[in-house]
N, C-alpha and C positions, 0 to 999 in steps of 0.2 A: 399632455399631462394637465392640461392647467382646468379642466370642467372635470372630468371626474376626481381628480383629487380632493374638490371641493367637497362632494361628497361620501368619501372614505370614511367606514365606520373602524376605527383603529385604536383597540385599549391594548397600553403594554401594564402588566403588574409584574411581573418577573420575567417579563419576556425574551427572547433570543429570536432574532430575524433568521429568515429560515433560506437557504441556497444547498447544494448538497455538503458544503465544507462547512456551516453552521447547524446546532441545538439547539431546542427551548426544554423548559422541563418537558411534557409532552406533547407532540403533538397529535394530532386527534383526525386532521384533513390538510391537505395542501391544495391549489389550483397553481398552477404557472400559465402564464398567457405570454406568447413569445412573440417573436416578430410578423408570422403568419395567422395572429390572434385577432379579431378584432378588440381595441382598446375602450374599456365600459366609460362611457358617462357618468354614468352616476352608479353604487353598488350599496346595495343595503339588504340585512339580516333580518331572518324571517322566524320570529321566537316561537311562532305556532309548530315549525316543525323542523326550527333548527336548520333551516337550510339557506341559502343564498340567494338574490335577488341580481342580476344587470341589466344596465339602458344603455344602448351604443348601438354605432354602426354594425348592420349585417354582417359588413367583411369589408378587410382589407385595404378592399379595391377602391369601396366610392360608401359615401355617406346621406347616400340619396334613402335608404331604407333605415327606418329606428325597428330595434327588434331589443325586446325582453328573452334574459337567457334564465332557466332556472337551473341552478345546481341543490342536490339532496345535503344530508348534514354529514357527506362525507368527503362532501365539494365536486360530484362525480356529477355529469351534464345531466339533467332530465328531459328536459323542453324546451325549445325556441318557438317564439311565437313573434307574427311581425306587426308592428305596433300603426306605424303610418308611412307614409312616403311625405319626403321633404318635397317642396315647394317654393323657398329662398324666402317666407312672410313666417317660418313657423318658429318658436323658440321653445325646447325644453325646460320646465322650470323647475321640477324636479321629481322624484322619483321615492314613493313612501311605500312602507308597510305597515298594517295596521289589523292584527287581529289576523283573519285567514285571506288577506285582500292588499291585491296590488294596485296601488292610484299611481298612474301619469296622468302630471299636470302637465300642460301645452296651452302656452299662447300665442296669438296669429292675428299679423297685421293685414287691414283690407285697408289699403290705401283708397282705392276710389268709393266707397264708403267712408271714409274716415273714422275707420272705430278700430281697437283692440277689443277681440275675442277671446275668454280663458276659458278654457273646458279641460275635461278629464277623461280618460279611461279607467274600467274597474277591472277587474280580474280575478279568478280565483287562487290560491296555490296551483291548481292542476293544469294554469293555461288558459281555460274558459271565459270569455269576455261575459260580462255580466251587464248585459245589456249594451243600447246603443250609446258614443260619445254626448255626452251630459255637459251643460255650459253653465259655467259658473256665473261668468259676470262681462258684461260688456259697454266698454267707455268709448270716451272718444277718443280720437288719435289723436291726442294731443302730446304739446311737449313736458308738461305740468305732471300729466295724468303716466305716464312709463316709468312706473315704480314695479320691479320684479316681484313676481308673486313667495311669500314668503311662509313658511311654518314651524311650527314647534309642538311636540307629542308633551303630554303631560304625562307628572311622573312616574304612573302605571302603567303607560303608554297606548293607555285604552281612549285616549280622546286625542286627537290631531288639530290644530288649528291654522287656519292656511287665513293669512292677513295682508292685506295690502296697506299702504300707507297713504292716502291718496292727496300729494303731493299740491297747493293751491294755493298760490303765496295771494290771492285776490280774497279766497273766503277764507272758513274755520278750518282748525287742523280736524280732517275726519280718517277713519278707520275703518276699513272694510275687512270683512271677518267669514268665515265659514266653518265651522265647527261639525265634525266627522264622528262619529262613534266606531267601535269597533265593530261593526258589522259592514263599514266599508260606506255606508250612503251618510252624508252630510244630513243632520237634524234642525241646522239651526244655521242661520246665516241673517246679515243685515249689514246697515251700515253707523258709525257711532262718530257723530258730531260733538266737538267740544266750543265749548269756548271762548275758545283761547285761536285767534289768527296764524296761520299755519306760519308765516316768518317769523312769529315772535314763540311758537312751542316745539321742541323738539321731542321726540319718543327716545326714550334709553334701551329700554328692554320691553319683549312681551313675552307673556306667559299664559297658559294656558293649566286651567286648574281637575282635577280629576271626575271636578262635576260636570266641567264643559263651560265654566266660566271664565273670562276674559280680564287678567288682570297687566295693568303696563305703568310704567313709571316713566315720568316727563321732565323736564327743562325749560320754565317758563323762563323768558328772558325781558325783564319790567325795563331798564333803563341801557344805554349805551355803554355807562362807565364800566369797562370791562374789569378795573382794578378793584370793583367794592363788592363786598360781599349781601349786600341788598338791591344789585344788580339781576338776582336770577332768583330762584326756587326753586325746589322739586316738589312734584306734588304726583300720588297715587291715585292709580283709578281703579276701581272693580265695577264690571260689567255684569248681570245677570242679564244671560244669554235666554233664561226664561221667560223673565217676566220686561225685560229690554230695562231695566234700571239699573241706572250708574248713578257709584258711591265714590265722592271725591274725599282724597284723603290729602288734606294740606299739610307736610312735614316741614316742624321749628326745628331751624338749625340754629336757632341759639348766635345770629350773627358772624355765624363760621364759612370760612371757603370750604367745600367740596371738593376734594381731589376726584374721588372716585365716589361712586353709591351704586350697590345694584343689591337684588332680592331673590329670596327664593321660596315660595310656597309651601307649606306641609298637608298633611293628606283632610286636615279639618280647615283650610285654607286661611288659616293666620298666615301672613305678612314677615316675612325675617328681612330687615333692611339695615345692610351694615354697608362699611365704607371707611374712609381718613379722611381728617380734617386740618383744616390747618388757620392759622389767626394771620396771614398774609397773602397766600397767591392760592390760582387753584392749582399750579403744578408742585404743591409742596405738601410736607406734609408733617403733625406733629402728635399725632392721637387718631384714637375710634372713637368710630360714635356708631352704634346700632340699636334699634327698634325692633320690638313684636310690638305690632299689630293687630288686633281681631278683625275680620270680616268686614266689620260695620265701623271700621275706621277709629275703634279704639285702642290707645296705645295702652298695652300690658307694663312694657319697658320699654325706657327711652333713659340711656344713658352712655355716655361719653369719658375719654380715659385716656389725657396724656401717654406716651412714652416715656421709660424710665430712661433718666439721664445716663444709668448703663449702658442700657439698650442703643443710643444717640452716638456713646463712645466711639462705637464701630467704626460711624461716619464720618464725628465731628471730633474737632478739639476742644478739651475744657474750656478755653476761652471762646468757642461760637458758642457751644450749649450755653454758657453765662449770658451772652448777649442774645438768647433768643433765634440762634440759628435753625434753621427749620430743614428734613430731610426734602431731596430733588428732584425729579424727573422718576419717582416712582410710580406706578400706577397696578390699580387694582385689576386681578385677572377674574380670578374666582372666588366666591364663597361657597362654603361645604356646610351644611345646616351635620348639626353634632345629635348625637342619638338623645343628651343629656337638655338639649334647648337652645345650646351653646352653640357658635359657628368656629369655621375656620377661615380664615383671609389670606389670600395669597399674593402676593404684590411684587413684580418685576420692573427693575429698572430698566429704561428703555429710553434713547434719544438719537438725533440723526445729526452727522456731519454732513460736509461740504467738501469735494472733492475737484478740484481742476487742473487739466495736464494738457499741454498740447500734442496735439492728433499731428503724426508724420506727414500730413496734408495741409499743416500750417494754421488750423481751426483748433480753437480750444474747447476743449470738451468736461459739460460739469455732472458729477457724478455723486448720486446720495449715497452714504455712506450708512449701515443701519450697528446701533451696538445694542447687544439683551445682553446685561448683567446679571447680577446678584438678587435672586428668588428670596423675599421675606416672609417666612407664617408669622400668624399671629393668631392663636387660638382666645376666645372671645366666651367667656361664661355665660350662662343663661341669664344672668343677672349684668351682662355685662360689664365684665372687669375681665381687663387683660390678665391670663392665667401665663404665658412665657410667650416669646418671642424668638427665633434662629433664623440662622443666615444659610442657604445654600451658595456657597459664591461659585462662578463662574463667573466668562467672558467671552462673550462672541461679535466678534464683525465681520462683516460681508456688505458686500452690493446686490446681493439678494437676500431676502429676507426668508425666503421661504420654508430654507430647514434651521429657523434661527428659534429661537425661545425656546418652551418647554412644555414637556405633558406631565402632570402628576396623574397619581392613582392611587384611591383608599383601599384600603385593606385590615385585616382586624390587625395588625403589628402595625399601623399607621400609615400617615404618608409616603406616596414613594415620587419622588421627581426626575423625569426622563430629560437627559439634552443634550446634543449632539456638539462636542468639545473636544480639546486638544489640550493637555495640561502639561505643564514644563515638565520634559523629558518623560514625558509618558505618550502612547499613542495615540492618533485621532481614532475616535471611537465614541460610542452612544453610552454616555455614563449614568449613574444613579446614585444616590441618595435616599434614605430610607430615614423618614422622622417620625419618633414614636409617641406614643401620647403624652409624653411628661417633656417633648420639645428636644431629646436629644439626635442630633445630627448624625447619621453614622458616616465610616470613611467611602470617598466616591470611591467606585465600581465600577468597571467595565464590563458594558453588555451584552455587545456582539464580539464572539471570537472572531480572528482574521479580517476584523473590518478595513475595506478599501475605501482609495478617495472617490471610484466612482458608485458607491451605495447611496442613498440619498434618504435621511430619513426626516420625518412630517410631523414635527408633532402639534400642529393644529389641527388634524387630523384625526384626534385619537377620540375614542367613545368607548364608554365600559356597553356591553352586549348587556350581559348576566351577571351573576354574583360568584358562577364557577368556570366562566368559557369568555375570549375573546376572539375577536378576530383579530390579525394582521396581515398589514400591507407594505408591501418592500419594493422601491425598483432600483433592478438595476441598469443605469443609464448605456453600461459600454454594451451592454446584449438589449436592452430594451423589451426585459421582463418583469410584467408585474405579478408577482407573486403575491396569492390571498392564502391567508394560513389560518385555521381552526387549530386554538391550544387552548389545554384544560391546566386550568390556574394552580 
């Protein structure tokens, strides 16, 4: 489970997991892959004709052959086609669609050369290799240099950008980049030098803009003192992949800790940079602060907006609010750029305990413990000013994290928040939450009828396809069926 999962395209909006004892409103196609299946790698949807994309072993038996499977938009097989034969030096890194064209990326170690190899396959919808394995980039084997190859489709999903981060605590932090169009061949690739010494700058996010421009937000780190807020910076970069110019964009935070910061692009490539702030730690938090940006690194708006002492009640006593008590261990998931200019923020509690029991063998054994709480919106005006704020509460812990948190999904009637929970004297089951534009909460909801303890659901995993069609993915662990489901929203 643990490599294709990773790559599971999974949006729930009204969803219902699908087994023959469960409904969704409808469904449109199913696949079940059972014990005698082989299990995909990686699986990804194919908007040119609505059909399915996998990367996985041949069969069953041995893992020695990668083979692409295509199913039609009914989920019914069309074509297998076999991709390479394993060798023990090769690594999958991942598996795209783009326009009418299937890319596997593969990289492969030559030890007695001492280099890493990335190359690609092209493919058409119909199976047809389109041309010979094409190489993207080749380093040295070193230990610096084995940064997974990485990407991000921009928001048309007409440009692909596949980046490495190349890793060099001796030189500058650099960026290696390859930029794809929807015709499937890469236009534009290079590599992008900063600065700034790779120990002292970290990357937060990259993104890739609908021009085929490269835009990422950093973490320069100036002094040791971890506790001051003039310790670090963030600062933006936009890359024209044209003309190879980069535009640094230095963000005032006004002297403030950073809990969280991340951005999201719009189709004329303004900058939306929002986030929490806090006047003490960076795991705290007391207000927003978000930016528009222009292109050329001018800020439109740049403003900032305590929490109302209301708002604080939830957490705090009148007496911490008085003294300045600050909320804890929140952190930011998502922002949702708003049709109006305006974002939305979504911020989940999250922290890890500490576990130890001795082992019937006399050895004590320590165990991280993980808890995701209470989901906060915070919807964010074009103008920035906090427009309302709600709480979806929940509670989850486990020693695995991995059906822990939450998926939302927009919809014109608002947010909806997916998460898998157990609520006093109610059943374990995959609940929701629906929050509407004016911030009211509706009652949680149960999603999946007859849901058992061995269902397993993913919601890091989840991805909106379209505007009227998702996919979903379910396993069930005691049969070891993964079930891919086409439902019309």
């Amino acid at each position: 489970m643990q490599k294709y999962k990773t790559a599971i395209l999974f949006f729930v909006v009204s969803l219902l997991f699908l087994s023959p004892e469960l409904r969704a409103q409808e469904v449109v196609a199913q696949l079940d892959l059972g014990r005698r299946d082989p299990q995909p790698d990686f699986i990804e949807y194919s908007p040119a004709d609505g059909g399915l994309i996998t990367l996985g072993p041949g069969n069953t038996r041995s893992t020695r052959f990668v083979t692409i499977r295509k199913y039609d938009k009914d989920l019914k097989p069309t074509w297998t086609k076999e991709v390479m034969e394993q060798n023990g030096r090769k690594n999958l890194d991942f598996l795209s669609v783009i326009g009418e064209n299937i890319l596997v990326f593969v990289s492969e170690f030559y030890l007695r050369e001492g280099i890493i190899k990335t190359y690609y396959y092209r493919y058409d919808l119909e199976g047809n290799l389109l041309g010979d394995q094409e190489t993207l980039s080749v380093y040295p084997n070193q230990k610096e240099q084995k940064v997974d190859l990485q990407y991000v489709l921009s928001s048309n999903r007409r440009k692909l950008l596949c980046f490495k981060n190349l890793e060099n605590r001796k030189e500058s932090e650099k960026l290696l980049y390859y930029v794809f169009d929807e015709e499937g061949a890469y236009t534009r690739s290079g590599e992008i030098a900063l600065n700034f010494p790779d120990n002292q700058f970290a990357i937060k996010s990259v993104q890739v803009s609908n021009d085929g421009n490269v835009f990422w937000l950093g973490k320069l780190f100036l002094k040791n003192r971890v506790n001051n807020p003039e310790a670090f910076k963030y600062i933006m970069y936009r890359y024209d992949t044209r003309d190879e110019k980069m535009t640094e964009v230095e963000i005032d935070l006004g002297g403030r800790y950073i809990t969280d910061l991340a951005f999201k692009l719009d189709r004329e490539e303004n900058i939306y940079l929002a986030g929490f702030y806090s006047y003490s730690s960076t795991d705290r938090m007391i207000g927003t602060i978000m930016q528009k940006i222009k292109p050329d690194g001018k800020a439109i708006i740049d403003a900032t907006e305590p929490f109302s002492k209301e708002f604080l009640a939830n957490y705090l006593t009148h007496s911490q609010i008085s003294r300045g008590r600050e909320l804890r261990n929140f952190y930011l998931n998502k922002i949702v750029l708003r049709s109006d200019g305006g974002v939305l923020l979504l911020a989940e509690k999250f922290y890890i305990t500490y576990r130890s029991y001795r082992h019937p063998q006399g050895y004590w054994v320590d165990r991280e413990v993980y808890h995701y709480e209470d989901i906060i919106l915070t919807s964010v005006s074009a103008e920035g000013k906090i427009e309302w704020q709600n709480i979806v509460e929940k509670s989850q812990v486990s020693e695995n994290p991995s059906t822990l948190s939450y998926f939302n999904a927009m919809s014109q009637q608002g947010a909806h928040v997916f998460y898998e929970y157990r609520p006093m004297n109610l059943e374990y089951n995959v609940y929701y939450n629906t929050i509407d534009i004016n911030g009211n909460v509706s009652a949680r909801m149960p999603l999946i009828p007859a849901y058992r303890s061995s269902y397993e659901y993913y919601p890091r995993f989840c991805q909106q396809i379209n505007s009227s069609e998702s996919l979903m993915v379910f396993y069930q662990t005691r049969g070891k069926i993964l079930s891919i489901v086409r439902v019309a929203i």
